[in-house]
Each structure stands twice: as structure tokens, then as C-alpha cells.
mmCIF file of the N, C-alpha and C atoms, coordinates in Angstrom:
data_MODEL
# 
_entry.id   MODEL 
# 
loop_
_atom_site.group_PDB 
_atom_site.id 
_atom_site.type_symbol 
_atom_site.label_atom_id 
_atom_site.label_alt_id 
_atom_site.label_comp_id 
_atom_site.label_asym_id 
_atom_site.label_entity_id 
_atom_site.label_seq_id 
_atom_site.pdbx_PDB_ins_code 
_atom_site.Cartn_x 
_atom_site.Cartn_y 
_atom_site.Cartn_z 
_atom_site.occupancy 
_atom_site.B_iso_or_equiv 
_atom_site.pdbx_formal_charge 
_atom_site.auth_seq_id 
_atom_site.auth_comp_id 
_atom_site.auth_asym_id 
_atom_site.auth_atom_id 
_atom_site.pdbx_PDB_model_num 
ATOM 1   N N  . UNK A 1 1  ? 0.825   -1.185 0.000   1.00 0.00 ? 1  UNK A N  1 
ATOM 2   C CA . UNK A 1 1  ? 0.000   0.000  0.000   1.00 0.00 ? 1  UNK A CA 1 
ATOM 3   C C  . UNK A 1 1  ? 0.869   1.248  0.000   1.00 0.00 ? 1  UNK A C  1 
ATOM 4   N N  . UNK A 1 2  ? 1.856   1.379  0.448   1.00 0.00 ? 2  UNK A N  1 
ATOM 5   C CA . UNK A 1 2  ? 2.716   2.095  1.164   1.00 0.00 ? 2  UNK A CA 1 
ATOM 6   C C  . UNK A 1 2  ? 3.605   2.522  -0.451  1.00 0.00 ? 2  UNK A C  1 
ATOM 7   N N  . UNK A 1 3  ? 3.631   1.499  -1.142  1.00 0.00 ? 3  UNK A N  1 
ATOM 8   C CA . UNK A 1 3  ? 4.606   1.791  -2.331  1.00 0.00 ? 3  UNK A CA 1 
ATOM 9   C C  . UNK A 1 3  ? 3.919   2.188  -3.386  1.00 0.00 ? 3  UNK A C  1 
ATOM 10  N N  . UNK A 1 4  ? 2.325   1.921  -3.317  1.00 0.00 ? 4  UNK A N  1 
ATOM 11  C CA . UNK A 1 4  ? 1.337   2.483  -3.929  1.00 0.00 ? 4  UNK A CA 1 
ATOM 12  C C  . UNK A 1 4  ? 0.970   3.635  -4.145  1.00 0.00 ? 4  UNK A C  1 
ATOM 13  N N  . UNK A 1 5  ? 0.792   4.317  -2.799  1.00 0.00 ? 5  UNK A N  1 
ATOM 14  C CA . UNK A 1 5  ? 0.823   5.621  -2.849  1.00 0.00 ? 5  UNK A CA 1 
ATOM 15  C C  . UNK A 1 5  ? 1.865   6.568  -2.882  1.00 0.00 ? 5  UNK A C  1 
ATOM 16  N N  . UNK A 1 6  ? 2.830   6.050  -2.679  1.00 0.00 ? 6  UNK A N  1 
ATOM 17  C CA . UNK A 1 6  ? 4.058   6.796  -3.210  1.00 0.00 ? 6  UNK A CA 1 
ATOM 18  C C  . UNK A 1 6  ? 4.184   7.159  -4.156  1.00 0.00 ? 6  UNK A C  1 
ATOM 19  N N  . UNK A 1 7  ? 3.860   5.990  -5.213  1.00 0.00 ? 7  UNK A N  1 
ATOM 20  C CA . UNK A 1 7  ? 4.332   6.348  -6.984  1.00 0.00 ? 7  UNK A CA 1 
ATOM 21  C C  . UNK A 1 7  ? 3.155   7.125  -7.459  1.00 0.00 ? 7  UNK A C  1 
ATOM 22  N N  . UNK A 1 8  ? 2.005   7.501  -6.741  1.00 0.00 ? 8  UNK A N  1 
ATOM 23  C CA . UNK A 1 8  ? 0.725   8.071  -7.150  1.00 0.00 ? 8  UNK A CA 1 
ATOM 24  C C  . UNK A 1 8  ? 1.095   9.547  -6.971  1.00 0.00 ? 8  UNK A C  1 
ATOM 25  N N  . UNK A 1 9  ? 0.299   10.160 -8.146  1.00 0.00 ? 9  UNK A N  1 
ATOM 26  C CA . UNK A 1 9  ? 0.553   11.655 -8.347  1.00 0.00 ? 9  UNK A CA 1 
ATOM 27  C C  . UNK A 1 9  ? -0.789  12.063 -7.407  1.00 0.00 ? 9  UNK A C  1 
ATOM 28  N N  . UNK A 1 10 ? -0.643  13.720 -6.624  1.00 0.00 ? 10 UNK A N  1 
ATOM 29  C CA . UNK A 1 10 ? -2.002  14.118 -5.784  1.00 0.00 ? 10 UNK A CA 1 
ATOM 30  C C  . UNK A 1 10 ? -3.140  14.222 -7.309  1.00 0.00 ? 10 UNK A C  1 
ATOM 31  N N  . UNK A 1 11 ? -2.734  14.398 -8.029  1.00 0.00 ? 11 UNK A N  1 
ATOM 32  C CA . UNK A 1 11 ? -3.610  14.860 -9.586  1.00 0.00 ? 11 UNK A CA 1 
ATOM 33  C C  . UNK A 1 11 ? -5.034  13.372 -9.540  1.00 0.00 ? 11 UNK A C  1 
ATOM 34  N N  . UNK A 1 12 ? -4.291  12.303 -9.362  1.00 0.00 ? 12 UNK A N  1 
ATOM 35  C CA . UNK A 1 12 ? -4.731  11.343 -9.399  1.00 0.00 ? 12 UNK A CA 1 
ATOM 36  C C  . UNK A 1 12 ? -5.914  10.848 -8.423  1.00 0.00 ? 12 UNK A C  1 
ATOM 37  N N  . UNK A 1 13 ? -5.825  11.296 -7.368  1.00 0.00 ? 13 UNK A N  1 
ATOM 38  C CA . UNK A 1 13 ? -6.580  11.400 -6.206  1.00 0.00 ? 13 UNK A CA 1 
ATOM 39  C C  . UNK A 1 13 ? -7.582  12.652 -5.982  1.00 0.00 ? 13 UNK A C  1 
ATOM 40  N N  . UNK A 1 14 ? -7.397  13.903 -6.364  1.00 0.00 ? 14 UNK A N  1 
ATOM 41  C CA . UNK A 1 14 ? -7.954  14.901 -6.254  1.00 0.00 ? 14 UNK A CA 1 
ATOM 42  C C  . UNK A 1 14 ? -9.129  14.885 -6.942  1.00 0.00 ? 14 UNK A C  1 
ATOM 43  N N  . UNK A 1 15 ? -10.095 15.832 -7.114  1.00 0.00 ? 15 UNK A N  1 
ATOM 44  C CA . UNK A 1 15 ? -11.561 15.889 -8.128  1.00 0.00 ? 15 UNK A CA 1 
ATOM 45  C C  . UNK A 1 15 ? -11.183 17.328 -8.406  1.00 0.00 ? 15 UNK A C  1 
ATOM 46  N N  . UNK A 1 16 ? -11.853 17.934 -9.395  1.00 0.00 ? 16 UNK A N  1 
ATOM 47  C CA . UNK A 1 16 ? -11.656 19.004 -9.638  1.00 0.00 ? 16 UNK A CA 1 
ATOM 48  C C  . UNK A 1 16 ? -13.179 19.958 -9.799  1.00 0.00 ? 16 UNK A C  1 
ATOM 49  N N  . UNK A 1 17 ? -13.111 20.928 -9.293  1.00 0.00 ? 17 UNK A N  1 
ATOM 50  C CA . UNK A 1 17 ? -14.592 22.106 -9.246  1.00 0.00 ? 17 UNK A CA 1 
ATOM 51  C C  . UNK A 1 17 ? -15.059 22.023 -10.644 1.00 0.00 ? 17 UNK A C  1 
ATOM 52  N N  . UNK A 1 18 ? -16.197 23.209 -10.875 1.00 0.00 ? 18 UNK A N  1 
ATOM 53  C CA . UNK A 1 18 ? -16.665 23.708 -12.056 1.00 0.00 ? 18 UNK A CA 1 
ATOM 54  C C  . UNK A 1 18 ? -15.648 24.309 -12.917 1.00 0.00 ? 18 UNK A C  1 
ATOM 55  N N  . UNK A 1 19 ? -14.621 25.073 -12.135 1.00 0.00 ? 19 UNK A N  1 
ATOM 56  C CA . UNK A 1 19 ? -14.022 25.744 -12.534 1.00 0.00 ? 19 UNK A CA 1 
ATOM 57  C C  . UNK A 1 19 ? -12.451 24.564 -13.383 1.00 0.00 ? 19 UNK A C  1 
ATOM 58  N N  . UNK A 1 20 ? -12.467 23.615 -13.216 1.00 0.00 ? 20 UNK A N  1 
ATOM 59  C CA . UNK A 1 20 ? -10.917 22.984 -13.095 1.00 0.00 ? 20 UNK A CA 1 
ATOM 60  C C  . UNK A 1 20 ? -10.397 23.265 -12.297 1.00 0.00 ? 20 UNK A C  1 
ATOM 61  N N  . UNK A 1 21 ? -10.505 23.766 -10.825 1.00 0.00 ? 21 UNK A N  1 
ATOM 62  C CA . UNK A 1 21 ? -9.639  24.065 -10.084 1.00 0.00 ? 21 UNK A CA 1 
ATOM 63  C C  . UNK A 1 21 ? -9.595  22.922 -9.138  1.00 0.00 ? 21 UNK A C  1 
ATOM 64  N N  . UNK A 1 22 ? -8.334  22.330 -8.445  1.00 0.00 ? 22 UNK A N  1 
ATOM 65  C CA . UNK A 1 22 ? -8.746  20.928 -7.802  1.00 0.00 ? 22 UNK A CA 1 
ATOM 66  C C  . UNK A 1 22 ? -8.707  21.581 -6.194  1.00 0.00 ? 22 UNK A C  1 
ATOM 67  N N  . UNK A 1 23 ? -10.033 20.326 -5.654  1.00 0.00 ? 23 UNK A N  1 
ATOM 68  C CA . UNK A 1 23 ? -10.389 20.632 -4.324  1.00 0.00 ? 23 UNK A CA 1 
ATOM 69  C C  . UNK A 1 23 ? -9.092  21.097 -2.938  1.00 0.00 ? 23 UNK A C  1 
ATOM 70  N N  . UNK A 1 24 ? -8.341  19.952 -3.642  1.00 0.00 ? 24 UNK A N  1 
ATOM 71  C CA . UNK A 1 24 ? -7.313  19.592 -2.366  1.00 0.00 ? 24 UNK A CA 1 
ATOM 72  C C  . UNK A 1 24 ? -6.624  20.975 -1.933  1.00 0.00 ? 24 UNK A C  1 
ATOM 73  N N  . UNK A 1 25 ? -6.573  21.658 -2.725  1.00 0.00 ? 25 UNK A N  1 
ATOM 74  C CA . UNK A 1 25 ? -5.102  23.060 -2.575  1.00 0.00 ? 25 UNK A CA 1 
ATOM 75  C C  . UNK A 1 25 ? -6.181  23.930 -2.521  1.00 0.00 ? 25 UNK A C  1 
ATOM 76  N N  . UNK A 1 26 ? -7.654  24.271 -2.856  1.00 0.00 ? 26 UNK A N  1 
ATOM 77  C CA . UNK A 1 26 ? -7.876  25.371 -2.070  1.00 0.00 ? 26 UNK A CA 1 
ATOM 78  C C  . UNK A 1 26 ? -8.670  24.702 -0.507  1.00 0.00 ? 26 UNK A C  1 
ATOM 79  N N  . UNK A 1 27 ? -8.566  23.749 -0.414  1.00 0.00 ? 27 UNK A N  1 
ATOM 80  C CA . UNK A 1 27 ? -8.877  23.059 1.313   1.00 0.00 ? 27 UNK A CA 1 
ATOM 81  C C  . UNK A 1 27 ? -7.885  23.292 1.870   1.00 0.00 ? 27 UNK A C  1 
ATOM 82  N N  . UNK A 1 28 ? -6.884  23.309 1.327   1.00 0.00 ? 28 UNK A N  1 
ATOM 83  C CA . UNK A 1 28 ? -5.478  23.025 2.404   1.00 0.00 ? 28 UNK A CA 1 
ATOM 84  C C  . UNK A 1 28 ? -5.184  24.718 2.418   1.00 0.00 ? 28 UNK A C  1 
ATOM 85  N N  . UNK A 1 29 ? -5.732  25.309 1.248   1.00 0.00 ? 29 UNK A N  1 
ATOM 86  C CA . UNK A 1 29 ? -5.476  27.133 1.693   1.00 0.00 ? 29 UNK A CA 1 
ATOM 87  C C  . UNK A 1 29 ? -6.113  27.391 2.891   1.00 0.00 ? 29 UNK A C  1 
ATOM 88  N N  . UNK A 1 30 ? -7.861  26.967 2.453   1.00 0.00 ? 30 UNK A N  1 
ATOM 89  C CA . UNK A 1 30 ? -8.792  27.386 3.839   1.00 0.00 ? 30 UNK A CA 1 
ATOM 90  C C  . UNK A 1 30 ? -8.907  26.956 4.766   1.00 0.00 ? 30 UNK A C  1 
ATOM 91  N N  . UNK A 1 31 ? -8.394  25.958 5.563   1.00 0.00 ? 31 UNK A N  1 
ATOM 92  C CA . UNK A 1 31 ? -8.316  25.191 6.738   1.00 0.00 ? 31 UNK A CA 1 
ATOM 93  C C  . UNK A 1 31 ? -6.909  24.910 6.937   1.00 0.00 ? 31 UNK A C  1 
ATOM 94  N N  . UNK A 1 32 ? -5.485  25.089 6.234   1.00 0.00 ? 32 UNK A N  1 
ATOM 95  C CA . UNK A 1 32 ? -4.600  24.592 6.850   1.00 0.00 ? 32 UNK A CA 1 
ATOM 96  C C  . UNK A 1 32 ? -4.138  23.347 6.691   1.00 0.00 ? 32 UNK A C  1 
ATOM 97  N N  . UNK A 1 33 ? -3.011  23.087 7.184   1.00 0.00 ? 33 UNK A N  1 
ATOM 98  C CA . UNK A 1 33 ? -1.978  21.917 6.638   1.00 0.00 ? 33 UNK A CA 1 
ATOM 99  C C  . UNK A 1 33 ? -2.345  20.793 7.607   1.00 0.00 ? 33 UNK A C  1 
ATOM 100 N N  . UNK A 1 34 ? -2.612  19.590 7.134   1.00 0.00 ? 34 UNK A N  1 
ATOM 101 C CA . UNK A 1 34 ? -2.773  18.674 8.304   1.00 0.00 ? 34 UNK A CA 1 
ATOM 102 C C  . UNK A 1 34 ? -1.899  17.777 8.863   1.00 0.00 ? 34 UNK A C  1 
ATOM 103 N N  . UNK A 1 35 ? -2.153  17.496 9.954   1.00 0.00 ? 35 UNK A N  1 
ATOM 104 C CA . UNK A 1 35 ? -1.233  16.259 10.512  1.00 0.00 ? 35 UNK A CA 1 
ATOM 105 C C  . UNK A 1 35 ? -0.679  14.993 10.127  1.00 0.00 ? 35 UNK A C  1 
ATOM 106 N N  . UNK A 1 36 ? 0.192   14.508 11.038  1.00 0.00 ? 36 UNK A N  1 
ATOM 107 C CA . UNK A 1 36 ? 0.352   13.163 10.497  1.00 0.00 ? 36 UNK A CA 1 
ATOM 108 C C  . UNK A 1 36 ? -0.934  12.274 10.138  1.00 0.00 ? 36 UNK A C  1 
ATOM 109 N N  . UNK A 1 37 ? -1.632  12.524 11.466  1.00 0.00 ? 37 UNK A N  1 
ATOM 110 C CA . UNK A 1 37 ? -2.894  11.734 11.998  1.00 0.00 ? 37 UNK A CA 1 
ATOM 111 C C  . UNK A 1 37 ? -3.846  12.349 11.611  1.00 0.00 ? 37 UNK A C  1 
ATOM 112 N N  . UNK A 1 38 ? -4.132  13.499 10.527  1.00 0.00 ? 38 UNK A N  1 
ATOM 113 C CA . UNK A 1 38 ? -5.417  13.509 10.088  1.00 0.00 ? 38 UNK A CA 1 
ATOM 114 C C  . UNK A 1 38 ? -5.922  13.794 8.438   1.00 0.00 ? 38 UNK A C  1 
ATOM 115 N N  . UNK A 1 39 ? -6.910  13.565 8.090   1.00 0.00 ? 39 UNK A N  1 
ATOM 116 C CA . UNK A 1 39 ? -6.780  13.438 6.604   1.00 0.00 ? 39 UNK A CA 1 
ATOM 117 C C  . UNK A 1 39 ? -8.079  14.286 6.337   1.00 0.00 ? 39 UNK A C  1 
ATOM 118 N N  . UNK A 1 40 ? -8.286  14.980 5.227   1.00 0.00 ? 40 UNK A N  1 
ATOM 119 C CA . UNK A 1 40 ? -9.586  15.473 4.686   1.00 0.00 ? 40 UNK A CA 1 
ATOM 120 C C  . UNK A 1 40 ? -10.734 14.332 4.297   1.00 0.00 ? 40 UNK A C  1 
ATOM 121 N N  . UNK A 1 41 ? -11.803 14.456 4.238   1.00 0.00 ? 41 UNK A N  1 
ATOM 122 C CA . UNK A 1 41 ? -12.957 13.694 3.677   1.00 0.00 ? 41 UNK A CA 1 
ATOM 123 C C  . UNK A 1 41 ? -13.721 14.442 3.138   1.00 0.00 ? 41 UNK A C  1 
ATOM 124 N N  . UNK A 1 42 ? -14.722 13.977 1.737   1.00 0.00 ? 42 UNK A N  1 
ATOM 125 C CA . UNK A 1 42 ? -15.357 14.654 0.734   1.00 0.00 ? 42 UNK A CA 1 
ATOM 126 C C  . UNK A 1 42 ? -17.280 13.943 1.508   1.00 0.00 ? 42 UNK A C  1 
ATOM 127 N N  . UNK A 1 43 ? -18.092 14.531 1.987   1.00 0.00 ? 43 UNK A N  1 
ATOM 128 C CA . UNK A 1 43 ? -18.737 13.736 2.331   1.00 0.00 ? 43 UNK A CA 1 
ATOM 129 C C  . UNK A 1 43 ? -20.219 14.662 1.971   1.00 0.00 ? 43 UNK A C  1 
ATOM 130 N N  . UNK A 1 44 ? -20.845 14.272 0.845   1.00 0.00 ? 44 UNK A N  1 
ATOM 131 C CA . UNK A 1 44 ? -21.449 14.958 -0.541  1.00 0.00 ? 44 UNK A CA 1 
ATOM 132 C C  . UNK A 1 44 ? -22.890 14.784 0.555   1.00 0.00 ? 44 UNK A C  1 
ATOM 133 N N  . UNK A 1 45 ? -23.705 16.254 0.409   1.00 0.00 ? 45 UNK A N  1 
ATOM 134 C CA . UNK A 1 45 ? -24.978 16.966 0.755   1.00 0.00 ? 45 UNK A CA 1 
ATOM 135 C C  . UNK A 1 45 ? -25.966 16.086 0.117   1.00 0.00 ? 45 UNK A C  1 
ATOM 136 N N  . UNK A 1 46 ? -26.271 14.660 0.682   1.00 0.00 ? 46 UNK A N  1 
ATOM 137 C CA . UNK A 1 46 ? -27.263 14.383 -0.264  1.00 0.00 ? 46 UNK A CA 1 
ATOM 138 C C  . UNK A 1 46 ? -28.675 14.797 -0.326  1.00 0.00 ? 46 UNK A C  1 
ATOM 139 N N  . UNK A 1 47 ? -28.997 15.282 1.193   1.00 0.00 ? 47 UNK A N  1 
ATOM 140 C CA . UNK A 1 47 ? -30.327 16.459 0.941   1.00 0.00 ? 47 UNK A CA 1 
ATOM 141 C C  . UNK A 1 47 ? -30.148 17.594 0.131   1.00 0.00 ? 47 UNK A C  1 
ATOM 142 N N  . UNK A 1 48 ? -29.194 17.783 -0.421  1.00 0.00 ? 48 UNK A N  1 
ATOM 143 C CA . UNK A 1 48 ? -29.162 18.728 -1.682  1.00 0.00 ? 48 UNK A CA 1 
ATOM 144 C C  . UNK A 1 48 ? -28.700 18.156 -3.047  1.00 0.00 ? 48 UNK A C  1 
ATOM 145 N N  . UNK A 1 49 ? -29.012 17.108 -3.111  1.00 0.00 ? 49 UNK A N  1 
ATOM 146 C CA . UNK A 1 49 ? -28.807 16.397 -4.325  1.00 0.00 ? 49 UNK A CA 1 
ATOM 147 C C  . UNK A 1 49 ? -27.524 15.736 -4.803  1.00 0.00 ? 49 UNK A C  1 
ATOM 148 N N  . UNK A 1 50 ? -26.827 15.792 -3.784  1.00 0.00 ? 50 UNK A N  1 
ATOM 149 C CA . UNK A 1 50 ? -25.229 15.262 -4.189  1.00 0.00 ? 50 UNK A CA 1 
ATOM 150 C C  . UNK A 1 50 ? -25.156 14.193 -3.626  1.00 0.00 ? 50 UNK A C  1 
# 
């Protein structure tokens, strides 16, 4: 797993807005750099249709 995600680009993992702009780098602008021990999650409004 470990050698897996190594050779993986963030491009690969990321989603990108309306705009093409990808989620990850403006999350990590507006909230900050995270820890060892913690990771972002995408967890979609489904009372608003997502």
C-alpha cells in the first residue's frame, strides 16, 4: 500500500470544481496543513442532491 501511494501523483486522487480548479489546494489554503494523523474527507450533501 505504502509503495502504492508513493508512486501516485495528488492529480490522481484529487476531483476538480466547475471551474478545473482541484479541491485539495484550495482546502489546504482554507483550513490549513494537516497532521500526520489527520486526513480530509469529501462527504457529498445528499439532501441537496449530491
Amino acid at each position: 500500500m505504502a509503495s502504492f501511494l508513493a508512486s501516485s501523483s495528488q492529480e490522481g486522487f484529487d476531483l476538480v470544481d466547475d471551474n478545473n480548479n482541484y479541491l485539495f489546494d484550495r482546502t489546504v489554503k482554507k483550513l490549513g496543513a494537516l497532521a500526520d494523523n489527520e486526513m480530509f474527507d469529501l462527504e457529498p450533501a445528499y439532501i441537496l442532491g449530491g
